[in-house]
N, C-alpha and C positions, 0 to 999 in steps of 0.2 A: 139422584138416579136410584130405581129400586132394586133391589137385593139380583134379581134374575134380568137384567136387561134387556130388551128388547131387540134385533137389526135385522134391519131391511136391507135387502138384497135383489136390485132392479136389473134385471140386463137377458144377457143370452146362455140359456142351456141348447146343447146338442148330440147329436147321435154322431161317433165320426169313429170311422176306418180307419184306424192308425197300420202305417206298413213302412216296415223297417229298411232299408236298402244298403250296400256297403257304400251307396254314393246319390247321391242327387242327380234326377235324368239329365243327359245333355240333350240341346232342342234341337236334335234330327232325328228321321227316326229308328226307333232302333228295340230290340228285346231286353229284358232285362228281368233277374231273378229275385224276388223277396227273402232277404231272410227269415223274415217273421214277421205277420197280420194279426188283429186282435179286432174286436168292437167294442167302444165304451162311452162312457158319459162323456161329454165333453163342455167347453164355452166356459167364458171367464167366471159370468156370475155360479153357475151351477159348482165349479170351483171354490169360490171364496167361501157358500154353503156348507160344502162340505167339512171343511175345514172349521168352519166356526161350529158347528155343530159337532162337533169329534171334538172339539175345547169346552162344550158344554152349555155355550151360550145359543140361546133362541132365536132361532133365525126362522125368518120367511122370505122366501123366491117367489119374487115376482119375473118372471120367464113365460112367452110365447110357448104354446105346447101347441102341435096338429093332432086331430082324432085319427092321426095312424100308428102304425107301428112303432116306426121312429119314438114318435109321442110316449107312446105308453110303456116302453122301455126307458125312457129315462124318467118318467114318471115312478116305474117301478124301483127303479135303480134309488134316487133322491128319498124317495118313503121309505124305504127300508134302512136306510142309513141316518134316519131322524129329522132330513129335512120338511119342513112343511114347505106345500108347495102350494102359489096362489097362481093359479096356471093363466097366460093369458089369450083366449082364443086367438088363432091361426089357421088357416087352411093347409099349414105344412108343419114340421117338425123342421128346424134348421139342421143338415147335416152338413158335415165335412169328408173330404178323405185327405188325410195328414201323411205326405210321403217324408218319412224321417231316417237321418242317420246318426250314429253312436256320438259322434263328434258336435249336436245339437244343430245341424244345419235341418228346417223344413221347408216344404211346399205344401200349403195350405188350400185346397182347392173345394171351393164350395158347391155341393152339391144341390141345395135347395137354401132357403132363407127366408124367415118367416113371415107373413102378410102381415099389411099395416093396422096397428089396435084398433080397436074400435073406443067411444068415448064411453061407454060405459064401462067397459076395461080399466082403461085410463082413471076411470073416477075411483074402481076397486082400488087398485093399484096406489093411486093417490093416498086414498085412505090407508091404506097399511103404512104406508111411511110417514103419515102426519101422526099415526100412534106408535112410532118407533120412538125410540129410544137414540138410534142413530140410523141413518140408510147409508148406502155402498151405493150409489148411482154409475154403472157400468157403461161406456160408450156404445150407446147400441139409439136407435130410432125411439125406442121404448123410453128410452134414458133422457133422452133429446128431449122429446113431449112432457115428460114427465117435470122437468126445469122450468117449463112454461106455466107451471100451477101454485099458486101461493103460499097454498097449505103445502106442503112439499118443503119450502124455502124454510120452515118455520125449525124441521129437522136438520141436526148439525148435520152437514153429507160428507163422505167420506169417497174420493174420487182415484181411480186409478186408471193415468193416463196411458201406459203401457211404453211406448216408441216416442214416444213427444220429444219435437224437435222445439221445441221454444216459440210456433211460431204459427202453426197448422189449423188454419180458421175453424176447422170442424170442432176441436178441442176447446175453443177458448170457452164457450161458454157454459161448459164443466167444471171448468180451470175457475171462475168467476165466481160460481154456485158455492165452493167447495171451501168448506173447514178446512181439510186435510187431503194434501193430494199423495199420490203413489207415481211412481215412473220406474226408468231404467235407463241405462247410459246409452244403450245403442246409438241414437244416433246425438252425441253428444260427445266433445273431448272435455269439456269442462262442464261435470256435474252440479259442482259448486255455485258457477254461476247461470246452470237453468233452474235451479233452485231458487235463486234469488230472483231471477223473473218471476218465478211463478207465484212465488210470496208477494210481489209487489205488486200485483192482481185479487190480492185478495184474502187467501189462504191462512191459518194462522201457521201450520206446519208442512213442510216438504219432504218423501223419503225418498230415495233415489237405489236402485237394486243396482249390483256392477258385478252380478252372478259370481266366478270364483273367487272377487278380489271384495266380498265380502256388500256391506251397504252403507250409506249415508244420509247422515238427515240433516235440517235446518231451520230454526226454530225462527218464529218472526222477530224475535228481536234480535237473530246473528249468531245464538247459541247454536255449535256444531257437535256434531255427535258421530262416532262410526263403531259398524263393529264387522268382525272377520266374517266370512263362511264355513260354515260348522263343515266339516269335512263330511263328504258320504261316497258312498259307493252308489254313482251315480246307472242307473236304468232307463230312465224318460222325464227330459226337463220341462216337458210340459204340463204345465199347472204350478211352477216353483213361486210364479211373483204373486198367483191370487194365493199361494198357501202362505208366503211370506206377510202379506198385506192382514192376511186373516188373525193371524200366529199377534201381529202385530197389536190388531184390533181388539182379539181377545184379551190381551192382559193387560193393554189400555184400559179398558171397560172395571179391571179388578185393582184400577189406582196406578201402575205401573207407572215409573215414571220412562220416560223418551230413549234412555240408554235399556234400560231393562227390559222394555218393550222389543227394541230393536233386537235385541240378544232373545227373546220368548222367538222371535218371526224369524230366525236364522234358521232355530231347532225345527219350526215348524215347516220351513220349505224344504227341511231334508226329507221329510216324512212324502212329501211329492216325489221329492227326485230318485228317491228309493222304492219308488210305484212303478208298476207299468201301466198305473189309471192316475185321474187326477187325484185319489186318495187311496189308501189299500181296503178301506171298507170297500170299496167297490169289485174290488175279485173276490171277496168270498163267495 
């Protein structure tokens, strides 16, 4: 691998209205006060960018942009923070409006979502990740097409499942593609053993996030690994697993072995959760 490595980063960037509330709406209806609204970048892949790029390593976003506003705002946002962007037309910019409270409960409500690539796209896109080094293949439609192309398969892919229940037909054939996959415990009691599923599908490595009580990983031959959560003074938890994944990736990429790595990707999801953006290059 050469000295500056290369990854690819396939999925969704967004524009999303983040609004703070002391509580999540009940569904009747009724008034209710913000404590605090903001606008910023948002989406997993435009995330995990950021983050690799603030570690130093080269990354290129492949991400849906629309020729509006939306668009050129996180356009703007991504290039001044170092990422390159390999933008892929859309007639919309995908947004969000994120109602969130301190206690890490959201409602995610999608405002727009972006139209479907075209194959020329597709073949850009292609391209970028058969000259990576590694790609990040993020769950998104983008993601999907993208797995159906050969040259593609040829890049180790590095997948993050997010909520994977062990079982969720949309996921598997992520889950199948993928060197290495990412999750989180939500909907799981025993990490342990979705981990071993997902290994037995394919995968050579599993890491699993379990947010305060630290992460977990699982190596294909059975070797386990965990390490704590770096304590932070938390602000906004969203963007912690692409920053942990990234955190991760990055000092993978500079030899790290599997416990060190994991310990690199703790520090680096504090750096999230001590934002009020998915990175704090983004408020300046």
């Amino acid at each position: 691998m050469p000295a500056s490595p290369l990854v690819a980063v396939c999925g969704p960037a967004s524009w999303n209205h983040l609004i703070l509330l002391d509580h999540l709406p009940d569904p009747v209806p009724h008034m209710q006060f913000a404590r605090r609204a903001w606008h910023t970048v948002g989406g997993t892949s435009a995330g995990k960018a950021l983050h690799l790029a603030e570690l130093g390593v080269q990354v290129r976003l492949c991400s849906p942009l629309g020729a509006d506003d939306a668009g050129g705002r996180v356009r703007d946002a991504l290039a001044t923070a170092g990422v390159t962007i390999e933008a892929i037309t859309s007639d919309r910019t995908e947004r969000h409006v994120n109602l969130m409270t301190d206690g890490g409960g959201r409602v995610s409500l999608y405002v727009s979502v972006p139209s479907p690539p075209a194959d020329d796209d597709l073949d850009a896109a292609a391209a970028v990740v058969a000259a990576a080094d590694v790609a990040v293949i993020d769950l998104s439609e983008l993601g999907l097409l993208l797995l159906e192309r050969d040259e593609v398969r040829q890049t180790p892919l590095w997948v993050d499942l997010h909520d994977f229940d062990g079982s969720s037909a949309f996921h598997q054939p992520f889950l199948r593609a993928a060197d290495t996959v990412f999750m989180n415990d939500d909907r799981t009691d025993d990490p342990w053993e979705l981990m071993r599923s997902c290994l037995a599908r394919g995968p050579r490595l599993a890491v699993c996030t379990r947010g305060a009580e630290g992460a977990v990983a699982l190596e294909a031959d059975g070797t386990r690994h965990e390490v704590a959560a770096v304590p932070a003074d938390v602000v906004d938890t969203n963007g912690a697993g692409d920053a942990f994944m990234a955190g991760f990736l990055g000092a993978s990429l500079q030899g790290a072995s599997v416990t060190e790595s994991l310990k690199a990707a703790a520090v680096q999801a504090r750096v999230a959760i001590e934002s009020e953006h998915l990175h704090p290059v983004l408020g300046g």
